[in-house]
VMD Tcl script that builds the backbone (N, CA, C; Angstrom):
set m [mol new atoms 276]
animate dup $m
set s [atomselect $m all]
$s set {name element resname resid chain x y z} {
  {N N UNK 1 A 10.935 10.249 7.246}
  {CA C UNK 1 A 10.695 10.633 5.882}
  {C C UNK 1 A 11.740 11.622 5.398}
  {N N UNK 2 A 13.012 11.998 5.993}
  {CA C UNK 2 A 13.644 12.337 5.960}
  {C C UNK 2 A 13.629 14.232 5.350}
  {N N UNK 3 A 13.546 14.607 4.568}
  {CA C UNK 3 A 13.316 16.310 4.314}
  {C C UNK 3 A 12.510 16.399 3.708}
  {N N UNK 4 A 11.256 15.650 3.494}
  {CA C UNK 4 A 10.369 15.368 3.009}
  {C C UNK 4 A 9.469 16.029 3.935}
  {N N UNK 5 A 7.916 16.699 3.382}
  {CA C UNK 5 A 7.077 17.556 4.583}
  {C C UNK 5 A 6.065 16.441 4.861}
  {N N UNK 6 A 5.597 16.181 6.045}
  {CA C UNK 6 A 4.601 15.326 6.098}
  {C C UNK 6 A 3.425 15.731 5.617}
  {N N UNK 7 A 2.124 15.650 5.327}
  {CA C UNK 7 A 1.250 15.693 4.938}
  {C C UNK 7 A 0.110 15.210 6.066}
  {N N UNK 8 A -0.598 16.488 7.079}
  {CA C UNK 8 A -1.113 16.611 7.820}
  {C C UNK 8 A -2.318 17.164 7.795}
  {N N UNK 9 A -2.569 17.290 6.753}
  {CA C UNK 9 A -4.061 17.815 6.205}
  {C C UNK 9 A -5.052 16.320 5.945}
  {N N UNK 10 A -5.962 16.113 6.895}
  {CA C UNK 10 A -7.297 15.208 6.826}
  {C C UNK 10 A -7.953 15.231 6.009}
  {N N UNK 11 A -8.236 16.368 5.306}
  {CA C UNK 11 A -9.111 16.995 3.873}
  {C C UNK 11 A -8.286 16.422 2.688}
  {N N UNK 12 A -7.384 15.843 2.859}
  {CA C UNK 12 A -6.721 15.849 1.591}
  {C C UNK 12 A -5.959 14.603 1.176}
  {N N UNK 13 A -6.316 14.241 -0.390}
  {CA C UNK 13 A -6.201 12.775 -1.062}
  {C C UNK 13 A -5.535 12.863 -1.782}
  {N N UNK 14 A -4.339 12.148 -1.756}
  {CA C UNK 14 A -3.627 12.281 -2.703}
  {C C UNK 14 A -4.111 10.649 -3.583}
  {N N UNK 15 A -3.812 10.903 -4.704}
  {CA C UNK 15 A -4.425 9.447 -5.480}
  {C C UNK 15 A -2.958 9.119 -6.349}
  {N N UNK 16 A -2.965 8.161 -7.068}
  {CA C UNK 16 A -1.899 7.947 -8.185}
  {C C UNK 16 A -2.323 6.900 -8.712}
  {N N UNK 17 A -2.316 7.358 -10.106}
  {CA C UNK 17 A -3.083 6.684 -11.561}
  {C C UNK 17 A -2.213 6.302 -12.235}
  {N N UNK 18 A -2.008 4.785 -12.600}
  {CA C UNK 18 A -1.260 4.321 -13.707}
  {C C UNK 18 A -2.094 4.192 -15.230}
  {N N UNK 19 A -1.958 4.823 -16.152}
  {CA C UNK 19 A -2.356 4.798 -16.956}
  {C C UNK 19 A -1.479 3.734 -18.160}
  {N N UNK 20 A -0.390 3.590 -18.301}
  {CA C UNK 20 A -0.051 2.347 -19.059}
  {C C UNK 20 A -0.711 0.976 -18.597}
  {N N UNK 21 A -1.192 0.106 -19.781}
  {CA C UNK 21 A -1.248 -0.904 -19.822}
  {C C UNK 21 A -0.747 -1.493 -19.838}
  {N N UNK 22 A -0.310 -2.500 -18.866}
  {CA C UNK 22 A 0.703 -3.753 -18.829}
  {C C UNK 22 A 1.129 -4.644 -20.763}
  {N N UNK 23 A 1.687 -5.196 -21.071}
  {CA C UNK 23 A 2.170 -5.807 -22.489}
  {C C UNK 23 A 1.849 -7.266 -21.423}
  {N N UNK 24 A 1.409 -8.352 -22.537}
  {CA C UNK 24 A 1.405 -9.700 -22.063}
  {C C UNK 24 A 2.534 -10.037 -21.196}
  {N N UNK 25 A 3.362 -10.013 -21.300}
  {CA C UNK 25 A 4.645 -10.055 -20.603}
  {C C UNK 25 A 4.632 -9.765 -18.653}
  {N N UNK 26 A 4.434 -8.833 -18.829}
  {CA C UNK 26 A 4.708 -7.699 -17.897}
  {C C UNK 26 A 2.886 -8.101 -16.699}
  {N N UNK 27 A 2.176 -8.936 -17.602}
  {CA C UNK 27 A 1.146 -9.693 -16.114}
  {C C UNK 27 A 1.493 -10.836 -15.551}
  {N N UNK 28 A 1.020 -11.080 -14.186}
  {CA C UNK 28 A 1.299 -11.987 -13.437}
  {C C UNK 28 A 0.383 -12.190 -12.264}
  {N N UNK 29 A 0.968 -12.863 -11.422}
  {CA C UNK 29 A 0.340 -12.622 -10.291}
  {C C UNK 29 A -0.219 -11.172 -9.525}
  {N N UNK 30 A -0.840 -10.617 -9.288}
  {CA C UNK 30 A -0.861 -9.231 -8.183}
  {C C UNK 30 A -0.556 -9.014 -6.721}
  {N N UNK 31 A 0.554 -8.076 -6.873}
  {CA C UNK 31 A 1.849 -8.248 -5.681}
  {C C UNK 31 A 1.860 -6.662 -5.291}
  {N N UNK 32 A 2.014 -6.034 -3.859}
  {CA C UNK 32 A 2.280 -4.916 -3.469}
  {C C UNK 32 A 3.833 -4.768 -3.512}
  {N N UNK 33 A 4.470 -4.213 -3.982}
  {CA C UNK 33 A 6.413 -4.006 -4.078}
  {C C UNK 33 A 6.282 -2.564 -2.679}
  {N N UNK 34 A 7.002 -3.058 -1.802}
  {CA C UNK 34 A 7.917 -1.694 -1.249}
  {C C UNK 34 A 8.708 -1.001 -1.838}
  {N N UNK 35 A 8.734 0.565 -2.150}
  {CA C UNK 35 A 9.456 1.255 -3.023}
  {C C UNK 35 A 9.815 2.244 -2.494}
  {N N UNK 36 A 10.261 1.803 -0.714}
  {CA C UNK 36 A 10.964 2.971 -0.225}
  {C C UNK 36 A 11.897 2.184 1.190}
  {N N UNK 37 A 12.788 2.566 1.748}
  {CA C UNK 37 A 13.402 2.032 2.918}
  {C C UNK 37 A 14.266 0.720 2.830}
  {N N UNK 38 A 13.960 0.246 4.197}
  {CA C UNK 38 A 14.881 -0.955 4.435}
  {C C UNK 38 A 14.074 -2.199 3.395}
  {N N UNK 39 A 12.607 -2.155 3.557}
  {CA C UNK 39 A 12.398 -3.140 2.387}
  {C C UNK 39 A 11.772 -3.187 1.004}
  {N N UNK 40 A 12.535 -2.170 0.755}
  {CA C UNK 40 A 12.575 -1.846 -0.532}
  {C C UNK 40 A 12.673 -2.876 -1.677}
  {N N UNK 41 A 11.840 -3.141 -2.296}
  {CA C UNK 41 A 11.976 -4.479 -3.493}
  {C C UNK 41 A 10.882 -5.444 -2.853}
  {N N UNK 42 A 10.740 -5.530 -1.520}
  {CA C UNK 42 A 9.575 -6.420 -0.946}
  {C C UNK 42 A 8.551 -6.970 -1.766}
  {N N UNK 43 A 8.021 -7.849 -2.342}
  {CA C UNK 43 A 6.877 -8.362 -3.012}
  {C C UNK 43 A 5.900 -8.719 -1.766}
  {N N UNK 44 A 4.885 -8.326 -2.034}
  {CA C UNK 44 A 3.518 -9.124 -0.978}
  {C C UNK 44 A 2.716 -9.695 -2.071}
  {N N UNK 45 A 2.785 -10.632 -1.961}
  {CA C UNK 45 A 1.641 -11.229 -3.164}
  {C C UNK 45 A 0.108 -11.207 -2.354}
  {N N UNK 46 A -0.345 -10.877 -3.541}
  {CA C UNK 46 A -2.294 -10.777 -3.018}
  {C C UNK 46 A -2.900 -11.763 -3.530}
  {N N UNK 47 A -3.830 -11.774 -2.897}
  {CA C UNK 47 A -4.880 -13.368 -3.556}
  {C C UNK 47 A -6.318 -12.548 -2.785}
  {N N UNK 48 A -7.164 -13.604 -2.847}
  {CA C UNK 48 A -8.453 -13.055 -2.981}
  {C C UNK 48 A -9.147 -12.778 -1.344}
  {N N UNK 49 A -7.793 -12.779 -0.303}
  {CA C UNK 49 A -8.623 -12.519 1.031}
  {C C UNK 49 A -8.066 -11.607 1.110}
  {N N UNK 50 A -9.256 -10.359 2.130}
  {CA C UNK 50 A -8.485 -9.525 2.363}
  {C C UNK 50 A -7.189 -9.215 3.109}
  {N N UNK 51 A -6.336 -8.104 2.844}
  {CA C UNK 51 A -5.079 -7.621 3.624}
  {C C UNK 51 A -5.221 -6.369 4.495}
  {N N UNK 52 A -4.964 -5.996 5.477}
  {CA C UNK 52 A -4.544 -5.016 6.661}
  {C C UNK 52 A -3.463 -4.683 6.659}
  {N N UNK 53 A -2.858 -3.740 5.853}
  {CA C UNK 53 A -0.957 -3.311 6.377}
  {C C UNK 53 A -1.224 -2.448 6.773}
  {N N UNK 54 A 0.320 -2.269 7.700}
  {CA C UNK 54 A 0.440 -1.642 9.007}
  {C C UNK 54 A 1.784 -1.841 9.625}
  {N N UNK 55 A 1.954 -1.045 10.565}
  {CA C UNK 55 A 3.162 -1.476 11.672}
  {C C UNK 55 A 2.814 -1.847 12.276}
  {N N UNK 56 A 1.254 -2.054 12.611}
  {CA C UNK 56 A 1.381 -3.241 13.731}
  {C C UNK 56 A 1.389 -4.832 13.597}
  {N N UNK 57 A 1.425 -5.149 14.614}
  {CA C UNK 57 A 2.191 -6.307 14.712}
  {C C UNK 57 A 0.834 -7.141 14.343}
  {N N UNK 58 A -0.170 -7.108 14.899}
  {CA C UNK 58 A -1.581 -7.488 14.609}
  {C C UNK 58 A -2.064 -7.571 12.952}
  {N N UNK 59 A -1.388 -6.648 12.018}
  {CA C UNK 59 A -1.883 -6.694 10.190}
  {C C UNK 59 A -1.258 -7.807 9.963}
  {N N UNK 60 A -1.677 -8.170 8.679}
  {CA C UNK 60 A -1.653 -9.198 8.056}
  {C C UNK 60 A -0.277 -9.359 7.036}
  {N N UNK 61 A 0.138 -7.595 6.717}
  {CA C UNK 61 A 1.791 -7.262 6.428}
  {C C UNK 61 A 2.149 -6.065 7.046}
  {N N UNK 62 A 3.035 -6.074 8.152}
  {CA C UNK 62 A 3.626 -5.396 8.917}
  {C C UNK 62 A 4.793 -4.502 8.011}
  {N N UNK 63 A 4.914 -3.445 7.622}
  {CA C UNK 63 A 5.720 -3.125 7.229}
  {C C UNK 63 A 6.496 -1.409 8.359}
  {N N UNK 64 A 7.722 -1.996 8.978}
  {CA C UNK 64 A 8.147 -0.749 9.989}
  {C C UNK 64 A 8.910 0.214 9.620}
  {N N UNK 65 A 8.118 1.248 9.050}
  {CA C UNK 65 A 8.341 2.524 8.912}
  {C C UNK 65 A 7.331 3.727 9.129}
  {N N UNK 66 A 8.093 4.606 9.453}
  {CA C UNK 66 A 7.702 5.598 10.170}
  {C C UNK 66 A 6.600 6.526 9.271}
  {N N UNK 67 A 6.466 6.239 7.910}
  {CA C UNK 67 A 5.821 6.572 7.371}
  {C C UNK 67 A 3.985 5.744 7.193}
  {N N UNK 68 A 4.373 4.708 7.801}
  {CA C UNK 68 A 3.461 3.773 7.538}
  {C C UNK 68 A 2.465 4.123 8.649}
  {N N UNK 69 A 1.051 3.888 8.958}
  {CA C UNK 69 A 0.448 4.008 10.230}
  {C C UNK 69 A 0.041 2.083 10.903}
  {N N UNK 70 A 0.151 2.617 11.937}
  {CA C UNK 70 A -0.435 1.592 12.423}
  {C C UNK 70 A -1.242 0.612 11.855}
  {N N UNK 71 A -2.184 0.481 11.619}
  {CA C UNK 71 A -3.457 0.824 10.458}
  {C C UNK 71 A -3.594 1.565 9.534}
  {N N UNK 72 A -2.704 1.094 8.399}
  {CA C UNK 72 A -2.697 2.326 7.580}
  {C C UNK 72 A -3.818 1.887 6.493}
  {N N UNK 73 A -3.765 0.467 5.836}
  {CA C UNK 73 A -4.661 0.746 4.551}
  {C C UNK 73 A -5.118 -0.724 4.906}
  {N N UNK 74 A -6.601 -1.387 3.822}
  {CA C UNK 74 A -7.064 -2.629 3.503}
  {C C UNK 74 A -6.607 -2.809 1.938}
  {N N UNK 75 A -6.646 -3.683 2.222}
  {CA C UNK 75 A -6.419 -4.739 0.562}
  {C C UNK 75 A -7.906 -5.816 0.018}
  {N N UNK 76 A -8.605 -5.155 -0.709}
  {CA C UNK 76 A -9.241 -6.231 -1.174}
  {C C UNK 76 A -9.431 -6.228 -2.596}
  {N N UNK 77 A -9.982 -7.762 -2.719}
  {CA C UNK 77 A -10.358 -7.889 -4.401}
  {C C UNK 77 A -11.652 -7.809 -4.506}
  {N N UNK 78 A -12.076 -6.610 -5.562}
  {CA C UNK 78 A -13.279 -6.594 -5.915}
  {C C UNK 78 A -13.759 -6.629 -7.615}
  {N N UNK 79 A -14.355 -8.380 -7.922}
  {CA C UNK 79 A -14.459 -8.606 -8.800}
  {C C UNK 79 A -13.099 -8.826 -9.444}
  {N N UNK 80 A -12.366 -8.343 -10.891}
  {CA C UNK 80 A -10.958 -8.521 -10.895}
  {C C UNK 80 A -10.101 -7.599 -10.641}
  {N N UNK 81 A -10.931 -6.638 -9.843}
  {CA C UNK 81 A -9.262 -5.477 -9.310}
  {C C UNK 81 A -9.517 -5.933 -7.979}
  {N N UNK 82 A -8.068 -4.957 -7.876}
  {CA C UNK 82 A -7.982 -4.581 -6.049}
  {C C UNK 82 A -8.137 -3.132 -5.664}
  {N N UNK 83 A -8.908 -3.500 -4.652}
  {CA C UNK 83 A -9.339 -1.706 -4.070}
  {C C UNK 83 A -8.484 -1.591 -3.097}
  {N N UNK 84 A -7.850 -0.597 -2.804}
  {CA C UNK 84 A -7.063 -0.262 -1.731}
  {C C UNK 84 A -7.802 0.775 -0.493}
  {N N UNK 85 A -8.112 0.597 0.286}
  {CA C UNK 85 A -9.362 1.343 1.476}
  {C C UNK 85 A -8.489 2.119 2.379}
  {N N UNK 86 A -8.076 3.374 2.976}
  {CA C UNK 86 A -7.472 4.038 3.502}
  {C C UNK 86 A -8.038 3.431 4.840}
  {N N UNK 87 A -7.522 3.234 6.180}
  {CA C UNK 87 A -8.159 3.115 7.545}
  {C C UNK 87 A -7.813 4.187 8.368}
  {N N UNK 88 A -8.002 5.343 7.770}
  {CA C UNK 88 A -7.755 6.514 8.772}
  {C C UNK 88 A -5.923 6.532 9.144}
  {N N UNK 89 A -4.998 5.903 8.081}
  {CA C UNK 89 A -4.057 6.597 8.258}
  {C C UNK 89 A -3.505 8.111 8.007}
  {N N UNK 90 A -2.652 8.319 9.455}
  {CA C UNK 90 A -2.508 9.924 9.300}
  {C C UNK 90 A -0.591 9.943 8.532}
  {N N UNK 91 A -0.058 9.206 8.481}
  {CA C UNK 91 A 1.338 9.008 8.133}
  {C C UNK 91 A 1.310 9.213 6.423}
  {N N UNK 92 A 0.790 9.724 5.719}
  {CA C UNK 92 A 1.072 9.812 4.471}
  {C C UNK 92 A -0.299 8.442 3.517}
}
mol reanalyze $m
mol bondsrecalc $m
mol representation Tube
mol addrep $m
């Protein structure tokens, strides 16, 4: 994570809220983008089963960085969003 401080506190959530509304244009399919590292620009497209990312080799999108946990998060659709479920990652 380079000079960046890790974030080692268990008590603590960080969240991030998009508050713009997409313009007709700008919807589509629903896709996770990597927006850091070697795969940076990455699209994961989502559909309606759940996802497991992770570095391990076992998730469903492996993504290897050091920031990522093993088990870091779930992906599901509930109703027409997606909930994103923390799995006890400690990596950010």
């Amino acid at each position: 994570m380079g000079s960046e401080e890790r974030n080692t506190n268990p008590n603590r959530t960080v969240i991030t809220v998009v508050t713009r509304n997409p313009t007709q244009r700008e919807t589509g399919d629903a896709c996770l983008v990597v927006i850091y590292g070697d795969d940076m620009g990455r699209r994961i497209p989502l559909n309606a089963e759940p996802l497991v990312v992770g570095r391990s080799s076992k998730c469903d999108v492996q993504i290897d960085q050091e920031s990522v946990s093993r088990n870091h998060c779930r992906v599901l659709l509930s109703g027409k969003s997606y909930t994103i479920r923390d799995l006890g990652s400690t990596n950010g």
